[in-house]
VOFITI-905416 format. One record per residue: residue in three letters; chain; z, y, x of N, C-alpha, C in turn. Coordinates in steps of 0.001 Angstrom, whole numbers, padded with zeros to 6 digits. Layout:
N
{rec ALA; A; {Z; Y; X}; {Z; Y; X}; {Z; Y; X}};
...
***
This chain:
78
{rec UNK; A; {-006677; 016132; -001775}; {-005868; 015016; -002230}; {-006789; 013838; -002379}};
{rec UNK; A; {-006478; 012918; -002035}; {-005697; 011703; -002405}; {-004819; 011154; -001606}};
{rec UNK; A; {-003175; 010973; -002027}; {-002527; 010198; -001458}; {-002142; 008985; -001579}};
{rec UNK; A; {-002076; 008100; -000630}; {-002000; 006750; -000818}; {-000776; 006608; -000139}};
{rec UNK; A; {000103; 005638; -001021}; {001619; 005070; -000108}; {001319; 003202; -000190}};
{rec UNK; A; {001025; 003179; 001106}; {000827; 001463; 001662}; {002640; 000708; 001351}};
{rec UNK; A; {002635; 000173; 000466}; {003947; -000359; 000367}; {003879; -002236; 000743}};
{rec UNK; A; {004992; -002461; 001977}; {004702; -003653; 002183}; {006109; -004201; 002975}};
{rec UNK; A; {005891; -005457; 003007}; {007261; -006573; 004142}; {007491; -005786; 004894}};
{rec UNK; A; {009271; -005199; 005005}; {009544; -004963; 006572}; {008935; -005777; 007588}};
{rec UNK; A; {009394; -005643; 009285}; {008557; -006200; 009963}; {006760; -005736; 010723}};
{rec UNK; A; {006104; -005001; 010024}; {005742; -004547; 011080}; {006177; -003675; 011829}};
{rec UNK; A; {005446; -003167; 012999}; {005420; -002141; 013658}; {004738; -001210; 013840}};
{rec UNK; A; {005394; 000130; 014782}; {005000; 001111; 014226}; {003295; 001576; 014430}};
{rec UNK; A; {003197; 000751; 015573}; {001379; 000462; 015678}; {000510; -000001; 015101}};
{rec UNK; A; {001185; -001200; 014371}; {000511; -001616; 013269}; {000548; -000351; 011676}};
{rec UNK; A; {002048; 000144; 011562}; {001606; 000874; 010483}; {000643; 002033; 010361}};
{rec UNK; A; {000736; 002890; 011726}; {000051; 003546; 012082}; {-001781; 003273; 012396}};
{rec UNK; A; {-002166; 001962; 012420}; {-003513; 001642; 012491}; {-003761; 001302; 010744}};
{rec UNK; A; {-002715; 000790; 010516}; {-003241; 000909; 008812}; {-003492; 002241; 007853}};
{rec UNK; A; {-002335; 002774; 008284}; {-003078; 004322; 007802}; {-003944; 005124; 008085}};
{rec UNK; A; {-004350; 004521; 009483}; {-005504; 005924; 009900}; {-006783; 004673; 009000}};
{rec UNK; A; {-006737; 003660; 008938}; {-007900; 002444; 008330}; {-008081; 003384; 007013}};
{rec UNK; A; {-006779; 003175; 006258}; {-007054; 003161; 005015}; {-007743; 004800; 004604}};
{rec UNK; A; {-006874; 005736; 005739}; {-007593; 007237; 005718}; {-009243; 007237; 005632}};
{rec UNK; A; {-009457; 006798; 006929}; {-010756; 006618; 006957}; {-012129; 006261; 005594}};
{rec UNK; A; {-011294; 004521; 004941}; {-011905; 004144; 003852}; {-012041; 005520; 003020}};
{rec UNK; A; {-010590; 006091; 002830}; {-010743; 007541; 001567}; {-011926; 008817; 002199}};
{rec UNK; A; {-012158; 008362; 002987}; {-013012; 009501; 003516}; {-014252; 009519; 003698}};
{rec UNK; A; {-014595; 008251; 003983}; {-016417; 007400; 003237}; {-016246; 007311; 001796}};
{rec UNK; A; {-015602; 006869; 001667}; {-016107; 006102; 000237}; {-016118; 007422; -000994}};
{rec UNK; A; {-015161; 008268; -000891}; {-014894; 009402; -001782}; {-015720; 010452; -001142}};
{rec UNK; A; {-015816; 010663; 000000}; {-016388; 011947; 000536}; {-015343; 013208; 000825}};
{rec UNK; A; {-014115; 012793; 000898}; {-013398; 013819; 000782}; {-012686; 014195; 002101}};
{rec UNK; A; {-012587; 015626; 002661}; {-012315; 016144; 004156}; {-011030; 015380; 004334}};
{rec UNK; A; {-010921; 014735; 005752}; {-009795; 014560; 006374}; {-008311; 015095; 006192}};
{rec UNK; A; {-008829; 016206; 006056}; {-007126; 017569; 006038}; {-006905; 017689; 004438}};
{rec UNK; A; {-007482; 016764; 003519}; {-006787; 016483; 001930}; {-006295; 014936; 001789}};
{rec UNK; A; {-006460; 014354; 002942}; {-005617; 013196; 002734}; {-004613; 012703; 003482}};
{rec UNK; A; {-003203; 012011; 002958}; {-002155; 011908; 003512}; {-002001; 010116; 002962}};
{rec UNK; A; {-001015; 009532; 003801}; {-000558; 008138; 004133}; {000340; 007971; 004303}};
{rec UNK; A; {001101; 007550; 003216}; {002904; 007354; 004243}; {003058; 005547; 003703}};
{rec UNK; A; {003965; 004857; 004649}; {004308; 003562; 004632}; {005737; 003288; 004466}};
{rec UNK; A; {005902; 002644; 003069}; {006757; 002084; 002867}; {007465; 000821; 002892}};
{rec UNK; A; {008391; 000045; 003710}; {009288; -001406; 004144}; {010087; -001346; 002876}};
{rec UNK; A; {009974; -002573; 002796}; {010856; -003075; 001407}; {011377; -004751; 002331}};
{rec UNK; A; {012536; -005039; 001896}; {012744; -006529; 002402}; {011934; -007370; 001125}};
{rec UNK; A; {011891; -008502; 001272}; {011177; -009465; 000146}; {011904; -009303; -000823}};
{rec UNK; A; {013739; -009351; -000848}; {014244; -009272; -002422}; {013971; -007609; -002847}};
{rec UNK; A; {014107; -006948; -001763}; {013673; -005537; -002751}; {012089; -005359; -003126}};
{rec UNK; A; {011207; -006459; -002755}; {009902; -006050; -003071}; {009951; -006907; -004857}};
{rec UNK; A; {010804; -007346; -005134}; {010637; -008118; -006310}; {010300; -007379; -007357}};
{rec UNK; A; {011083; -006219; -007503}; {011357; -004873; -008227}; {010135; -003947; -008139}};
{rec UNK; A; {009771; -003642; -007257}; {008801; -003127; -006275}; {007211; -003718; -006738}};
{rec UNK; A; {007339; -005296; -007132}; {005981; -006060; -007229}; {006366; -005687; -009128}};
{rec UNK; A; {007198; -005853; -009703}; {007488; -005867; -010853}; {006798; -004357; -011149}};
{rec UNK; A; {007532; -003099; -010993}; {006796; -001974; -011292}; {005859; -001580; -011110}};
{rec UNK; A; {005046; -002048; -009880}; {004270; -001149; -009241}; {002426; -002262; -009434}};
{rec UNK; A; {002818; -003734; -009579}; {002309; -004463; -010214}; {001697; -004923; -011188}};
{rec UNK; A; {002525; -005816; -011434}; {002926; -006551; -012599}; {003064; -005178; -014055}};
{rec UNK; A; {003719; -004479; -013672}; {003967; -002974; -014661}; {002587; -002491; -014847}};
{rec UNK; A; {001755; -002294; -014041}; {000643; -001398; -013759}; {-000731; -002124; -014233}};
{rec UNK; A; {-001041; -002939; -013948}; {-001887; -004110; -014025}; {-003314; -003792; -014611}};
{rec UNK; A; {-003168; -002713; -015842}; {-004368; -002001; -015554}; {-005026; -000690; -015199}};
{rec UNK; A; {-004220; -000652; -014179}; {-004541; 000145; -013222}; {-004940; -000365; -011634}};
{rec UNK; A; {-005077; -001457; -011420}; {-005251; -002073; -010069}; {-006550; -002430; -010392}};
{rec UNK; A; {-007233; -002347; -009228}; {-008393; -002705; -008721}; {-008737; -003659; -007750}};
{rec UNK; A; {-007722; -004098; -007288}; {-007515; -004919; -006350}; {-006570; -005813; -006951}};
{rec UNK; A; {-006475; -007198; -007272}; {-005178; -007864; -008053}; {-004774; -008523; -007009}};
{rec UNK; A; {-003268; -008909; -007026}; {-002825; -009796; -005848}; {-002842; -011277; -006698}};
{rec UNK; A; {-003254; -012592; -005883}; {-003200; -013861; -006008}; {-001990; -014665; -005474}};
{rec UNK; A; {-000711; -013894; -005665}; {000730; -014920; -005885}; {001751; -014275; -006397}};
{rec UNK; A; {002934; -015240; -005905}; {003727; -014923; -006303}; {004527; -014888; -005858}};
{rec UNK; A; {005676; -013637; -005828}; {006287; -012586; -005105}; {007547; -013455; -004851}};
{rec UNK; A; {008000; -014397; -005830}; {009353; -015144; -005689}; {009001; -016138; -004537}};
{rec UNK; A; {007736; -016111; -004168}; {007321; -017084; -002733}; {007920; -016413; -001693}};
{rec UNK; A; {008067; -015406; -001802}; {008218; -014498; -000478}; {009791; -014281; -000194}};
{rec UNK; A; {010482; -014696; -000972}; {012274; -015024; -001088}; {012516; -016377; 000118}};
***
């Protein structure tokens, strides 16, 4: 284990989601040291009004738990 769910704008594609997960696999696999066959990636599309909810919980809710902070704001994306 570690699983990571990439949650983001409908709109890409499936090449693009698929190069982001094998990316982000990869990062979990230097940086932690941990075998290939314990980590999983799934990608989640939200439209912008359902990411509001989405930025609210998973965010804004969480906040110290991120390591990475985002620099806007989500009602931009309406």
């Amino acid at each position: 284990m570690p699983h990571i769910a990439i949650k983001m704008l409908k709109g890409r594609t499936e090449e693009q989601k698929k190069k982001a997960a094998e990316a982000v696999s990869e990062a979990l696999r230097i940086s932690l040291g941990v075998p290939q066959a314990y980590i999983s990636v799934s990608v989640e599309d939200y439209t912008a009004a359902e990411w509001q909810k989405v930025f609210r919980d998973e965010v804004t809710g969480k906040s110290s738990d991120l390591y990475v902070k985002p620099d806007y704001d989500p009602k931009s994306l309406l």
